[in-house]
C-alpha positions in Angstrom: 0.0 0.0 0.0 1.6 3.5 -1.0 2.2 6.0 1.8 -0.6 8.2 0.6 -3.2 5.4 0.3 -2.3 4.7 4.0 -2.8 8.7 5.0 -6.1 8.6 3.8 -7.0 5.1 5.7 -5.1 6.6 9.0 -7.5 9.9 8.4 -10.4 8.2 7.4 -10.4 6.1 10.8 -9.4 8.9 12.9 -12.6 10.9 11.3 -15.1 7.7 11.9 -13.8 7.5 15.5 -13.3 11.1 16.6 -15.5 13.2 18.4 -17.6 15.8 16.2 -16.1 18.3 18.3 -12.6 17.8 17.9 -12.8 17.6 13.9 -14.8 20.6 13.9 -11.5 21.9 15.7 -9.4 20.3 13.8 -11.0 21.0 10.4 -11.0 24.9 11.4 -7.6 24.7 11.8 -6.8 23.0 8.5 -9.1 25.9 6.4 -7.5 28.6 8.9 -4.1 27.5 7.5 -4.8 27.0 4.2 -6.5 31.1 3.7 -3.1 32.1 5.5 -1.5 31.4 2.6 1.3 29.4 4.1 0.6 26.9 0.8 1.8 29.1 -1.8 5.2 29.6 0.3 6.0 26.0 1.0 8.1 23.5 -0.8 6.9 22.1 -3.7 7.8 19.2 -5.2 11.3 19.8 -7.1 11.8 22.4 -5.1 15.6 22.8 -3.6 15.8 23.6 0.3 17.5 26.3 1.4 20.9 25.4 2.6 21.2 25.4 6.4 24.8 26.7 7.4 27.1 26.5 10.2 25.6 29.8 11.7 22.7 27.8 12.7 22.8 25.7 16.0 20.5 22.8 15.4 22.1 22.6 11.6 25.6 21.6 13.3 23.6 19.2 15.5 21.6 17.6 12.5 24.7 17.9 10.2 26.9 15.8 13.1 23.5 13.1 13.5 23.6 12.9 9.9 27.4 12.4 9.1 27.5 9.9 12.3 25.5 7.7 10.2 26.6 8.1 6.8 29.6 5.7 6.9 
């Protein structure tokens, strides 16, 4: 089963099973981010990521994590 096939089963359980009230929440939330806008500014597919440099704290921790298991 492809990841997205099992997103939609994981969602589709969680909706049968959770309280009205906590979708409604939930489902606010989801439309509340989308009509910010924060969709057109994300990553698309193809996109390249910014580089993270040395300036950046956690980078030199995820860089070292990384490396560490790169062998």
């Amino acid at each position: 089963m492809a990841l997205q096939d099992k997103l939609n089963e994981h969602k589709a359980n969680f909706e049968k099973n959770a309280p009205p009230e906590a979708l409604e929440v939930m489902h606010r939330a989801t439309a509340d981010l989308r009509n910010s806008g924060i969709l057109d500014r994300a990553l698309k597919v193809g996109d390249t990521a910014r580089n993270l440099n040395s300036k950046i704290p956690a980078a030199n921790w995820f860089d070292q994590r990384i490396s560490s298991r790169i062998v």
